[in-house]
LOKETOR-791802 format. One record per residue (C-alpha): y, x, z. Coordinates in steps of 0.5 Angstrom, whole numbers, plus 500, padded with zeros to 3 digits. Layout:
# residues N
@py: Y | px: X | pz: Z
...
//
This chain:
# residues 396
@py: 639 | px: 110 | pz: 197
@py: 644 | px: 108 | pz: 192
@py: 645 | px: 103 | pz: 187
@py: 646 | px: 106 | pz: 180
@py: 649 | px: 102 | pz: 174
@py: 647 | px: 105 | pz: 167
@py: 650 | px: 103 | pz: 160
@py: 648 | px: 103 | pz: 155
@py: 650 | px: 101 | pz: 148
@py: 643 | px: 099 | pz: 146
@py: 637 | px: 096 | pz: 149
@py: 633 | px: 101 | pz: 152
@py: 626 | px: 097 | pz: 155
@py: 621 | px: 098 | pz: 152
@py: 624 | px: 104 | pz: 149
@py: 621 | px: 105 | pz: 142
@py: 626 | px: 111 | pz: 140
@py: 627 | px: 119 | pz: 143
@py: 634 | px: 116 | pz: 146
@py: 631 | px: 111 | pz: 148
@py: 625 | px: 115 | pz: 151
@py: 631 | px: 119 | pz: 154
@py: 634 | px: 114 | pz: 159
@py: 628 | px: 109 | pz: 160
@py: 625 | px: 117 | pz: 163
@py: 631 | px: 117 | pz: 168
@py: 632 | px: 110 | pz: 170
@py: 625 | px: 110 | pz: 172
@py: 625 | px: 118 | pz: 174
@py: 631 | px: 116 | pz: 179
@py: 627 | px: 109 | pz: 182
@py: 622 | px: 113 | pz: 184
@py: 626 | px: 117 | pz: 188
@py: 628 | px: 110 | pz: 191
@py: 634 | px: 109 | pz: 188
@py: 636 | px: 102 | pz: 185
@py: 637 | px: 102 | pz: 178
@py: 641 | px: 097 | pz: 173
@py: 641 | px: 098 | pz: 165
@py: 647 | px: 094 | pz: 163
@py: 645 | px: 094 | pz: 155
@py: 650 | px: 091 | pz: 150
@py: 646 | px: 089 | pz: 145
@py: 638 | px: 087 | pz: 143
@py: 632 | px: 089 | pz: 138
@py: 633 | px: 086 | pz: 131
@py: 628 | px: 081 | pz: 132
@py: 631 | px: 078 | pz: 138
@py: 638 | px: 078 | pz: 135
@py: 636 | px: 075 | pz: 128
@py: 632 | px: 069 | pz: 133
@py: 638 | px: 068 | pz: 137
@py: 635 | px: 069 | pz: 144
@py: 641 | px: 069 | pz: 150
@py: 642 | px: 074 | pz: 154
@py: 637 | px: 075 | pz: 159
@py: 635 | px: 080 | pz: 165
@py: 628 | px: 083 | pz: 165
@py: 624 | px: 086 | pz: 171
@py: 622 | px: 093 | pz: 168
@py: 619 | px: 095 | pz: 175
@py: 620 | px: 095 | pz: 183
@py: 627 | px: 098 | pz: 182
@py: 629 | px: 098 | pz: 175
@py: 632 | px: 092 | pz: 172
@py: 636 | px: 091 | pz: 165
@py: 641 | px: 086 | pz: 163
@py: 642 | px: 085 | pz: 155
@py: 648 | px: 082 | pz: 153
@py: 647 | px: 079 | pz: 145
@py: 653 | px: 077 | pz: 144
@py: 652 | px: 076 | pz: 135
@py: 659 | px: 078 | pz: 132
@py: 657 | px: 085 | pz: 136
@py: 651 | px: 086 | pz: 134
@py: 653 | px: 085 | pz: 126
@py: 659 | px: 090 | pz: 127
@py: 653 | px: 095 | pz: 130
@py: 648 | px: 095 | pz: 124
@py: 654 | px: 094 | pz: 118
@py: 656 | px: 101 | pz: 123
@py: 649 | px: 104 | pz: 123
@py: 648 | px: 101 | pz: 115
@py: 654 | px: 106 | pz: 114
@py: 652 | px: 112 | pz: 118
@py: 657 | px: 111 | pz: 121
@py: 657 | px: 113 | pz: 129
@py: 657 | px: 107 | pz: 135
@py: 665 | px: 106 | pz: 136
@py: 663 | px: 099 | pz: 136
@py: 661 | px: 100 | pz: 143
@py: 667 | px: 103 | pz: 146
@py: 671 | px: 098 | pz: 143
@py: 666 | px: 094 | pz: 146
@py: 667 | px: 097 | pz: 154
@py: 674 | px: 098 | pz: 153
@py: 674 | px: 089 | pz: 154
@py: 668 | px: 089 | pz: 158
@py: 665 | px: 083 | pz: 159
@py: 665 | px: 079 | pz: 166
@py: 658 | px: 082 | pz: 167
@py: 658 | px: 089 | pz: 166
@py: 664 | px: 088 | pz: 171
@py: 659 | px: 085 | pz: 176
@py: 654 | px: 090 | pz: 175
@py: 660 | px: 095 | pz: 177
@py: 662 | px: 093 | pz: 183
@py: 655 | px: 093 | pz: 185
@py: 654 | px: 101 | pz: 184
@py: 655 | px: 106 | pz: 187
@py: 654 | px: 111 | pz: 181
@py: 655 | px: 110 | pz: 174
@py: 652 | px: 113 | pz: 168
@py: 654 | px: 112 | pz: 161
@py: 649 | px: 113 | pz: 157
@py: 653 | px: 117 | pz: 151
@py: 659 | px: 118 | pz: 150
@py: 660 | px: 113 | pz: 146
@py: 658 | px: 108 | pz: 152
@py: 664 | px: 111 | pz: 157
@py: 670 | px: 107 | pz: 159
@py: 675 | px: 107 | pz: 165
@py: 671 | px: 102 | pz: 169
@py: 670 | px: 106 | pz: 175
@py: 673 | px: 106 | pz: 182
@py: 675 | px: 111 | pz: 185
@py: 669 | px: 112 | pz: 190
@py: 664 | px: 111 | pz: 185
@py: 659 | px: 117 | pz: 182
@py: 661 | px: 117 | pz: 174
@py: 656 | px: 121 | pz: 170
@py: 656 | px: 122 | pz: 163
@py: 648 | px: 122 | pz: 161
@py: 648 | px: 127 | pz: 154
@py: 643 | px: 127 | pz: 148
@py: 646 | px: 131 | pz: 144
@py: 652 | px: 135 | pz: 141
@py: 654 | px: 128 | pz: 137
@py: 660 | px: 132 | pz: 133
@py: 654 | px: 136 | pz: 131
@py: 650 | px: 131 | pz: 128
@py: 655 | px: 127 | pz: 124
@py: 657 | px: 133 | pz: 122
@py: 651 | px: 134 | pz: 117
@py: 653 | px: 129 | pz: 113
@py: 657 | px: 129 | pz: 106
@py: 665 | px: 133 | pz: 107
@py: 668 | px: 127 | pz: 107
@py: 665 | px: 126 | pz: 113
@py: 669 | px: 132 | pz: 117
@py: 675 | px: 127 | pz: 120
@py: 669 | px: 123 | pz: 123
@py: 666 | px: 128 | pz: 126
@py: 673 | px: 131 | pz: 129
@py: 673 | px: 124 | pz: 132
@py: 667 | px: 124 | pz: 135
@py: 668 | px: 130 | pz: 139
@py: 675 | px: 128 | pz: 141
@py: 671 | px: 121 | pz: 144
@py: 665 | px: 127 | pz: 147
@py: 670 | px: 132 | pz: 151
@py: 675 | px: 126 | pz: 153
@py: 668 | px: 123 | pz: 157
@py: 666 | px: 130 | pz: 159
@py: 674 | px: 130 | pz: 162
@py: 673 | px: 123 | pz: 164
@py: 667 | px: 124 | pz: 169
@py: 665 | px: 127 | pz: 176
@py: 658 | px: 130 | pz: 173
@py: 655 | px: 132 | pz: 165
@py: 648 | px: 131 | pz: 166
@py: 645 | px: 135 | pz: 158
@py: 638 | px: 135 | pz: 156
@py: 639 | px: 143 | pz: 153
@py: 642 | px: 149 | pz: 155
@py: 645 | px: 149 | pz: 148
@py: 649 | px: 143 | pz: 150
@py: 651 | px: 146 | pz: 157
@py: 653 | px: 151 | pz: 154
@py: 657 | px: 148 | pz: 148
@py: 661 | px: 143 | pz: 152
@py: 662 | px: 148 | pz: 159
@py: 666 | px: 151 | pz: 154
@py: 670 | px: 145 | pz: 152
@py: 670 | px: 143 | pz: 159
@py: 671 | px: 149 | pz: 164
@py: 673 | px: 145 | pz: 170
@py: 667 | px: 140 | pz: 169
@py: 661 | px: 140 | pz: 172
@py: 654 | px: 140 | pz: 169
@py: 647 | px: 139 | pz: 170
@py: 640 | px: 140 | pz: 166
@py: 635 | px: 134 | pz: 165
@py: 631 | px: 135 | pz: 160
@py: 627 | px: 130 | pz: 156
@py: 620 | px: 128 | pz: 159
@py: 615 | px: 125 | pz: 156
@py: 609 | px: 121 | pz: 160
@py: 603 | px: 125 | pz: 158
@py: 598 | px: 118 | pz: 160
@py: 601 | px: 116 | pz: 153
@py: 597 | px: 119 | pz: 149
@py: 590 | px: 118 | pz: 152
@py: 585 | px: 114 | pz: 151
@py: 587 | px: 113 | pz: 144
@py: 582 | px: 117 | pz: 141
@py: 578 | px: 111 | pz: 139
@py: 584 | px: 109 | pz: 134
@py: 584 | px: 114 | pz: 130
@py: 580 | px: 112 | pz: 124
@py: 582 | px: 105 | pz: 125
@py: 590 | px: 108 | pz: 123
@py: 588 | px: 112 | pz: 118
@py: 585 | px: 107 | pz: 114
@py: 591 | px: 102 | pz: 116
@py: 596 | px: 106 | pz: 113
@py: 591 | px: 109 | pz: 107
@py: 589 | px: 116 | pz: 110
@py: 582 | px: 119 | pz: 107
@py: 577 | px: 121 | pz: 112
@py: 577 | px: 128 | pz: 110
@py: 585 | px: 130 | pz: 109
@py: 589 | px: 134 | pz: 115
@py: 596 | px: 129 | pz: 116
@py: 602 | px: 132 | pz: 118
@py: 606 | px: 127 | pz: 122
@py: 613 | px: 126 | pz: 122
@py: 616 | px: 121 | pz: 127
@py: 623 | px: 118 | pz: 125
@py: 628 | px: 114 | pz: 127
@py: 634 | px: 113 | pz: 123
@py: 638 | px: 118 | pz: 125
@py: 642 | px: 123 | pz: 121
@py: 638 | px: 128 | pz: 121
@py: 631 | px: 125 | pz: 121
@py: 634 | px: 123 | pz: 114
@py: 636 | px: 130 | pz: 112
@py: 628 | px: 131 | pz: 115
@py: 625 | px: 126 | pz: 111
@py: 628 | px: 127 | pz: 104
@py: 626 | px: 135 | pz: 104
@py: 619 | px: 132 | pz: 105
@py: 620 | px: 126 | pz: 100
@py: 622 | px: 132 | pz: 095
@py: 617 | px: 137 | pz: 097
@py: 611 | px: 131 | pz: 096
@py: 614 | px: 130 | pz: 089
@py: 615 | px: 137 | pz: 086
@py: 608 | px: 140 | pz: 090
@py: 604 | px: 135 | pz: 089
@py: 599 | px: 139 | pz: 087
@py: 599 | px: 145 | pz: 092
@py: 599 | px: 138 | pz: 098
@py: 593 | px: 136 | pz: 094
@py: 589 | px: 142 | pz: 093
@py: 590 | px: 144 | pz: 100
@py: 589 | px: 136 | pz: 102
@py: 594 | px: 135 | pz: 106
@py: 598 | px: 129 | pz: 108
@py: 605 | px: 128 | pz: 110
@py: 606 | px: 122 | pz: 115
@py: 612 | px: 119 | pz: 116
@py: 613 | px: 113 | pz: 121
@py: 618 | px: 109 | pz: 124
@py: 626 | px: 106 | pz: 123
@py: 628 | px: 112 | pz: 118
@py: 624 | px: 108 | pz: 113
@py: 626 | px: 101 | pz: 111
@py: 619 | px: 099 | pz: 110
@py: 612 | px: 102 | pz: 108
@py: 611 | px: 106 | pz: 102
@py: 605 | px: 111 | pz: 099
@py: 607 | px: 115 | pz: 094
@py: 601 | px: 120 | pz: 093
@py: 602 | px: 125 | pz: 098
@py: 607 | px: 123 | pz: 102
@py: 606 | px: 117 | pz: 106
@py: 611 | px: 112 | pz: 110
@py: 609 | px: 107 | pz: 115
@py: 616 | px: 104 | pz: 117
@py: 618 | px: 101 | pz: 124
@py: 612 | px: 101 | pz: 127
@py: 611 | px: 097 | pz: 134
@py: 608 | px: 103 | pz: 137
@py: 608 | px: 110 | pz: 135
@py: 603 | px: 113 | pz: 140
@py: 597 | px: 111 | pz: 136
@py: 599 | px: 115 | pz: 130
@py: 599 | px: 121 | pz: 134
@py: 592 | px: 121 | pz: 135
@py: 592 | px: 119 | pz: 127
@py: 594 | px: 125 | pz: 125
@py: 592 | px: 134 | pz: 125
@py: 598 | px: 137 | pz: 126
@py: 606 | px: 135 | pz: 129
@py: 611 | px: 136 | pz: 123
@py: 618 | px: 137 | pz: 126
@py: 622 | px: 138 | pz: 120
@py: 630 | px: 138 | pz: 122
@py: 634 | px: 143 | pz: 120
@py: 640 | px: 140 | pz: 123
@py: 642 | px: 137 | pz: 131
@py: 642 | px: 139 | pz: 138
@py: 638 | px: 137 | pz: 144
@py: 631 | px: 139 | pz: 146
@py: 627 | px: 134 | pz: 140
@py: 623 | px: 128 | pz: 144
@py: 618 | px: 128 | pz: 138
@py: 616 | px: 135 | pz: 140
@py: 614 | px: 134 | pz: 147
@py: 610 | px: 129 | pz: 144
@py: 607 | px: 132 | pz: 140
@py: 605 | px: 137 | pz: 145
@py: 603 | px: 131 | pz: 149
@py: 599 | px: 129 | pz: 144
@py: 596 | px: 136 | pz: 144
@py: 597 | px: 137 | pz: 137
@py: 599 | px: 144 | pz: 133
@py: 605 | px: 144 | pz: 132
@py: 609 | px: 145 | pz: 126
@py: 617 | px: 146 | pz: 126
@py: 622 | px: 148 | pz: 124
@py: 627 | px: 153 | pz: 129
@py: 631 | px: 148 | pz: 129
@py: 627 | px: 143 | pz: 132
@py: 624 | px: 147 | pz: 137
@py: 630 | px: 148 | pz: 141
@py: 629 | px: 148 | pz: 148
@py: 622 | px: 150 | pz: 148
@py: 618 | px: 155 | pz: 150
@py: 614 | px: 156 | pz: 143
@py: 612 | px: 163 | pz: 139
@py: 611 | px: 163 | pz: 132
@py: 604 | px: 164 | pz: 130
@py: 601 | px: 163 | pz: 138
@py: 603 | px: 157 | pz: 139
@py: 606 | px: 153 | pz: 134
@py: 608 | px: 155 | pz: 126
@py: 615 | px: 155 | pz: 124
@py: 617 | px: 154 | pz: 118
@py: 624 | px: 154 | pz: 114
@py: 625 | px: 150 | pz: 106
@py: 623 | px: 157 | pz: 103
@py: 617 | px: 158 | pz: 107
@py: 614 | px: 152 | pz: 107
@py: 610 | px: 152 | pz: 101
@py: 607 | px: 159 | pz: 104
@py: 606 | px: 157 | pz: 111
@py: 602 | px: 150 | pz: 108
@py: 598 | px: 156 | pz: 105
@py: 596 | px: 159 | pz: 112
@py: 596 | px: 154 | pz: 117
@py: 589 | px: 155 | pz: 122
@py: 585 | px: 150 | pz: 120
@py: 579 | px: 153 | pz: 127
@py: 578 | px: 149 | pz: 132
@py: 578 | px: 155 | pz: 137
@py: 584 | px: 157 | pz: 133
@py: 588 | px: 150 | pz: 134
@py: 586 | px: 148 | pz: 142
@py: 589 | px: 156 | pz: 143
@py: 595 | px: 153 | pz: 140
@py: 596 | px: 147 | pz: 143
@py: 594 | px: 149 | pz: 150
@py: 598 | px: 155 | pz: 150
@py: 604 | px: 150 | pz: 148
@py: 602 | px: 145 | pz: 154
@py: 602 | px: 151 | pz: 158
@py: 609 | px: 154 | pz: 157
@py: 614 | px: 147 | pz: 157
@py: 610 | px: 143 | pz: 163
@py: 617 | px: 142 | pz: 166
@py: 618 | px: 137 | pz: 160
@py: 612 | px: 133 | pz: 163
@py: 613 | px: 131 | pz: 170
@py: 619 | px: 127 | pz: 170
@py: 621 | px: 127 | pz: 177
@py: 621 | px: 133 | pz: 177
@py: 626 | px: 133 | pz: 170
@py: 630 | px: 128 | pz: 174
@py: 631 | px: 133 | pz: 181
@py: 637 | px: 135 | pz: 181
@py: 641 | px: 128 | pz: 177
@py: 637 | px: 125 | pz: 184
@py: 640 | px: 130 | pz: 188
@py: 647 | px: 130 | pz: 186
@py: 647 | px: 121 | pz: 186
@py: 643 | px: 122 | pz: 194
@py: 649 | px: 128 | pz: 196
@py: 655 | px: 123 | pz: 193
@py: 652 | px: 117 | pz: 197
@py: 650 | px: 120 | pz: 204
@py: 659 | px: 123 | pz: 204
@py: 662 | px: 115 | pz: 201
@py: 657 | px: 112 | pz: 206
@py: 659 | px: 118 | pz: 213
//
């Protein structure tokens, strides 16, 4: 088996984020199928910058390892950059220089998975297996944001293609991502790993359940819609339409005793504002999930398969979502999931089942139909035969 290097700009273990999520779910995918793995990591979590901690190696499992680096002044770059919603060109900066030991890692690899285009740089050997691991069509995501914002998103699919062109192998997480760069990149090969999520995750948690809801200020009778948000450009656009719609709907939320419950990094801290809740970054999402009725997925802007929406297909709870954020699933209006848009969300509160029958309908169809994303060997199949293919011919 081989020795894969992957590089990432942030820390990936424990994963907190869908990103995260996204490549803790191939590394360890790739270990079970024997593959030793090396997550080489540019910088840490707040808390750990903010003390000082050094760099540091963790054991992750038998097979899985990751070297954070820390080094301060990249750190502050990396927030003023974030603060700014400004894409992560620090890391490519950064990789440009590559420090002693990300060389050292990349003399021990056979292959190379960058994760991000903005984590790619010209370090490997003529040998060595590269792979670019996608997350999303990234120009597309910067390209929500305000007009003077264009150039940014120009720059960003420049950095994209010129990765994709730069590597042996594109892994995407959709089939709007394949499709989307095989026509920038026609010469290139492209493989499909969607994202996976961990079923076990979301059991055994029923017994926190009332314990969260009363944490975070939810009545025993009121349904809570739940949004799960890192601070990500669409997830912001995502939350101030709920900000918005909670102040101007008040009345309608109220009558309907619903709750809209926002939790993670797209908030800076808590807030209660009536019908609209946010907890802020949590240490953990899993519990909310059981906290909540219904998964809320409002985005109207991005790419990629929506880590949260597994989730919550995960979690078995019905779905509501917006075209959107249900790309790459397998979903149908009104049998297993509700979509919505912003003109239609008002009336589709107004309608949602609220039957038990009707909502275990809802959710065991959904789990039925995109089984694929909760299996991660599986997800990671061909990404393991694509590394095993290259191995067994330098090795021959």
């Amino acid at each position: 088996m081989a020795n894969v290097l992957i590089i990432s700009a942030l820390q990936v273990f424990p994963p907190v984020s869908g990103g995260n999520y996204r490549t803790a779910m191939i590394a360890e995918g790739l270990a079970a199928y024997g593959h030793s793995i090396r997550v080489h990591s540019l910088i840490g979590r707040k808390q750990d910058m903010i003390r000082g901690k050094p760099r540091g190696t963790a054991k992750i499992s038998e097979r899985v390892t990751e070297s954070v680096q820390r080094p301060k002044g990249l750190w502050l770059e990396a927030m003023l950059s974030y603060k700014r919603n400004r894409p992560p060109f620090w890391a490519t900066k950064a990789l440009n220089n590559p420090s002693t030991h990300l060389k050292s890692d990349a003399e021990w690899a056979d292959t190379i998975i960058f994760d991000f285009p903005f984590s790619f740089c010209d370090i490997a050997k003529p040998h060595q297996l590269t792979i670019l691991n996608t997350h999303n069509i990234e120009a597309n995501i910067f390209n929500v944001l305000a007009d003077q914002q264009k150039n940014t998103s120009i720059k960003v699919s420049e950095q994209e293609i010129h990765a994709i062109n730069n590597v042996n192998l594109v892994c995407c997480s959709s089939f709007e991502e394949l499709t989307y760069f095989s026509a920038a990149a026609k010469n290139q090969r492209f493989i499909i790993v969607p994202n996976c999520v961990d079923r076990s995750r979301f059991q055994d948690l029923s017994i926190q359940r009332e314990r969260v809801r009363y944490q975070i200020g939810l009545h025993a009778q009121t349904r809570a819609l739940l949004f799960p948000a890192s601070r990500y450009a669409p997830n912001q656009e995502g939350f101030d339409f709920l900000s918005n719609f909670a102040e101007r709907n008040f009345a309608l939320l109220d009558n309907l005793d619903l709750t809209l419950v926002v939790t993670g990094s797209v908030t800076k801290k808590a807030l209660n504002a009536g019908r609209l809740i946010a907890t802020g970054p949590v240490p953990e999402i899993e519990p909310y999930f059981r906290a909540a009725d219904w998964g809320l997925n409002p985005i109207f802007k991005g790419s990629g398969t929506s880590i949260k929406v597994a989730e919550m297909i995960a979690a078995e709870l019905p779905l509501l979502t917006t075209t959107v954020g249900s790309r790459g699933f397998d979903l149908t209006n009104r049998e297993d999931a509700i979509f919505f848009d912003r003109e239609t969300f008002a009336e589709t509160l107004k309608i949602l089942p609220i039957t038990h029958l009707s909502l275990s309908k809802m959710t065991s169809q959904a789990a039925f139909k995109n089984a694929r994303y909760f299996d991660p060997n599986l997800a990671v199949e061909s990404l393991h035969h694509a590394i095993d293919h290259s191995f067994r011919v330098i090795r021959s």
